[in-house]
N, C-alpha and C positions, 0 to 999 in steps of 0.2 A: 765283591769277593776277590778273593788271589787266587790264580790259579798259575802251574806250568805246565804248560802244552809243550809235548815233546813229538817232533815231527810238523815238517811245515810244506807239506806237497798240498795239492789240492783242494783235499780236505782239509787238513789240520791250518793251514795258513789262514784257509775262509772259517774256519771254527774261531780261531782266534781272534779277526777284526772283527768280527761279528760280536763279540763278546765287550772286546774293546767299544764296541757303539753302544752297546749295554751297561758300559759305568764298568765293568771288573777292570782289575787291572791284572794282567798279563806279561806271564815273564816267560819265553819262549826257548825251547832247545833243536838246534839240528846241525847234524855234521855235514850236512850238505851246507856246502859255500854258498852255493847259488840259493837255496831255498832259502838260508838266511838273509841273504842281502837281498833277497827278492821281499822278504816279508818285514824288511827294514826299513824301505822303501815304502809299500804300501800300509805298513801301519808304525807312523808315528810314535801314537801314544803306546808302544808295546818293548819290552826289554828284550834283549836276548842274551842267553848267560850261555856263558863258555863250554860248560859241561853239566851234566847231571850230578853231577855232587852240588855243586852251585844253588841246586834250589833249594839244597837246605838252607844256605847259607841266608838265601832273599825272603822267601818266602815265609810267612808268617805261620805259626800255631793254627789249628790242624792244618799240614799242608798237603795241596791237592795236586798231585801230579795225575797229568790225564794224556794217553798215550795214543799216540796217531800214527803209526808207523805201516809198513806192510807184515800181514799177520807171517804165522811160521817163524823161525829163528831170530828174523830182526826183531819181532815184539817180544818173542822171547829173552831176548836177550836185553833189551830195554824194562823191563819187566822182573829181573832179575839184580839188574842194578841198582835201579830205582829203589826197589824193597831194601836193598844193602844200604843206599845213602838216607831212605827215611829213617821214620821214629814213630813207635805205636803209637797210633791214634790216628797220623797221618793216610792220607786217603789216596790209593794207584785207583785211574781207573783207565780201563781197555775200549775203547771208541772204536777199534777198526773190526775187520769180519774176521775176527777169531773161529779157528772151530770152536763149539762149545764143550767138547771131551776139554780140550786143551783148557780152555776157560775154568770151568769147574776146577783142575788142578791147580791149576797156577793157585785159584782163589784161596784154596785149603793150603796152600805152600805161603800165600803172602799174610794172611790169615794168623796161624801160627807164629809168627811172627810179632802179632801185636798190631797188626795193620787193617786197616781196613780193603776192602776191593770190591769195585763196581763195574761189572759187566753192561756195557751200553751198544745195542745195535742202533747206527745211523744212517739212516737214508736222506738223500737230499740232492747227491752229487755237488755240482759245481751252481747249481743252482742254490743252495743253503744258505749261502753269504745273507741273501736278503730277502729269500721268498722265506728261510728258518727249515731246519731240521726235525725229521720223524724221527722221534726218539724211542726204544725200546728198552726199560733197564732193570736188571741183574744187579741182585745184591740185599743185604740186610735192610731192614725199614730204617734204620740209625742214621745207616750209609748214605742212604740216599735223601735221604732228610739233610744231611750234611751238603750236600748236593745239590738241594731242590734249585734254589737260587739259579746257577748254573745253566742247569736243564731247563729254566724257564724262558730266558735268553735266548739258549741255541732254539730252542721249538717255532713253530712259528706263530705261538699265540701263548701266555703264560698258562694258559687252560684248554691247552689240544693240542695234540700232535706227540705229546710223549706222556708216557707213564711207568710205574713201577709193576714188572708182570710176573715176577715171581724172583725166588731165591739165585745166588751165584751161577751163572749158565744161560739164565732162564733169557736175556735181555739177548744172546747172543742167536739164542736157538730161534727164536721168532726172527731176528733177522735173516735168517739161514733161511726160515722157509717161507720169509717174503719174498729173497732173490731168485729161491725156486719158481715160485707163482711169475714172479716178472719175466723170467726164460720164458714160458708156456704165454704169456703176454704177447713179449716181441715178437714172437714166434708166428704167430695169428697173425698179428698183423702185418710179417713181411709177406706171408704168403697169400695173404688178402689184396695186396695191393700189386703184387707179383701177375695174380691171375686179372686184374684191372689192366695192368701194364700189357699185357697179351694179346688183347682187346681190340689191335688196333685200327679196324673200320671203323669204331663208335669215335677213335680221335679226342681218349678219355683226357681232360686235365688234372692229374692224379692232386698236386697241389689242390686245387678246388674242390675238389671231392673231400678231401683231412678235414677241408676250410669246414664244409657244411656237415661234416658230422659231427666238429666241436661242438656244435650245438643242437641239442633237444633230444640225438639221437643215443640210443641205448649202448655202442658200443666208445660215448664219449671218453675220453678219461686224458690224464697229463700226458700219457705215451702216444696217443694220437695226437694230440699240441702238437708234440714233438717232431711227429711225422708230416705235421704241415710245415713247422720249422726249415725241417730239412731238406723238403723237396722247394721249398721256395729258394733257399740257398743253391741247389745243385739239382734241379727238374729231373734231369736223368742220371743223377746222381754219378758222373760219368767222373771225378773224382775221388772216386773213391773205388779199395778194392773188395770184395764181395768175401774178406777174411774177417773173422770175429771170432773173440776171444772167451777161454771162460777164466771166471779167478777164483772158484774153489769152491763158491754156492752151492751152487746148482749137484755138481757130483756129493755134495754131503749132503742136501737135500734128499736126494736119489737113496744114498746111504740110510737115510734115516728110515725111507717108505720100505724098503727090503728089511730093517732089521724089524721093525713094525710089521712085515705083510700087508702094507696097504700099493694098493693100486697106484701109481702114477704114471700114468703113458705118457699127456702130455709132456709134461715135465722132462721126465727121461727123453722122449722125440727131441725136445728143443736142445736138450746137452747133444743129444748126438750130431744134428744137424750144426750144430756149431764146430764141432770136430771134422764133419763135411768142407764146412765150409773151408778147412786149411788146406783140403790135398789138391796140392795141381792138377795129379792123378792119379786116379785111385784101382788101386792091386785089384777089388773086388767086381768093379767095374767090365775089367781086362779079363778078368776071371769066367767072367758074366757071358761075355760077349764071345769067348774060348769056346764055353757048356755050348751055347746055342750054334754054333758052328760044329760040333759034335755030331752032338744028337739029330740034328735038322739041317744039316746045310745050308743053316743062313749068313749073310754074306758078313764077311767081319770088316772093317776100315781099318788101314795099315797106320802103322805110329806114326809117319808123316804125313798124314791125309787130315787136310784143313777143311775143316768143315765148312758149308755154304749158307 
């Protein structure tokens, strides 16, 4: 099939060779200099056109512009064009972590139009190129039938790993509360390996320990791989700084259990703990430490007092 892939960071650029190894052929857009010549480089057999009106131009009957950007205004505003330079029938569809409020409109606005639109959550990271992408997708049975080919490619099996889970939204909202679950994930297991690391009479080899739970044991899974990955790279991980970031999941997750009234501690803990994790130092702490020196005369440690 044809497709253009608009956006070529780290996912969209590995969406794309990947595809490219799968026989479609590929015609790419991005205003980044560098991502383009990056993705000129590592794929060959792939075009890149100047602009997004361009893919009208290239691209064949029904044409599939499929969008990899970062969500909020840049997808909006890629998203917005695209619909202007297609033609009904032609197919937008949204690959990145949309919110799904957002999703749903867009879909009735591109919709309208005469166009088609396919909401797809993708999990994969940077790993996708060749282990294949968890696909989640949003949109008409027509659409995605338009599609199927595509989605078969990216997954990492033509029969696992992605499906159609319901109407416009619906592909974005499942990803939404798979990244939540992944927070409440990492989460466990930093502080699993944290209270390991504290250990130290037993003289634990934390690498070793990830090793032997890859296998047989109940809390296996790819984010413990991971965790052997990364302590075999950096043992005490003494490269790295203890900041972590959120990109918008996890608080819409959150969002979703409050407008719901369902429960989620986990989840909500790990968004906060993430937001911990940025303060050099923190007011509440200072606060903390103020009350108990109050009430009780306990001793407080001065702003310059280095701890032992």
């Amino acid at each position: 099939m044809d497709l253009g892939m608009i956006g070529l960071g780290r996912m969209g650029a590995n969406m794309a060779l990947r595809l490219i190894r799968g026989g479609h052929r590929v015609v790419a857009y991005s205003p980044d200099t560098v991502h383009a010549a990056g993705f000129r480089a590592a794929a060959p057999g792939g075009k890149l056109a100047a602009s997004l009106g361009e893919l009208h131009d290239v691209l064949p009957r029904p044409r599939i512009g499929w969008v990899m950007v970062p969500s909020g205004d840049a997808t909006e505003q890629v998203i917005r064009e695209l619909s202007a330079a297609l033609e009904p029938g032609d197919l937008i569809v949204d690959g990145g972590n949309s919110n799904y409020h957002d999703t749903m409109r867009r879909a009735a606005e591109v919709t309208a139009k005469g166009l088609e639109f396919v909401d797809v959550g993708t999990s994969g990271g940077v790993w996708g190129l060749d282990g294949g992408y968890s696909l989640t997708v949003g949109g008409t049975a027509a659409a995605v039938a338009m599609l199927r080919p595509i989605l078969e490619t990216l997954a990492p099996d033509p029969g696992r790993g992605w499906g159609h889970v319901g109407t416009h939204g619906a592909g974005h909202f499942v990803k939404m509360v798979h990244n939540g679950i992944e927070y409440g994930m990492m989460q466990a297991l930093a502080e699993g390996f944290e209270i390991l690391s504290g250990k130290g009479e037993f003289g634990l080899d934390l690498r070793r320990i990830a090793e032997i739970w890859q296998d047989g044991s109940v809390i296996r899974c790819w984010l413990l791989d991971l965790v052997a990955r990364s302590l075999r790279e950096d043992p005490a991980l003494t490269g790295i700084r203890g900041w972590v970031a959120d990109s918008g999941e996890g608080r819409w997750t959150i969002q979703e259990a409050i407008d719901q009234d369902v429960p989620a501690p986990i989840i909500t803990l790990a968004l906060m703990m993430r937001f911990a994790s940025r303060q050099d130092e923190s007011f509440a702490a200072k606060l903390l430490a103020a009350l108990r020196h109050q009430f009780g005369g306990h001793e407080v440690q001065p702003a310059d007092h280095t701890p032992q």
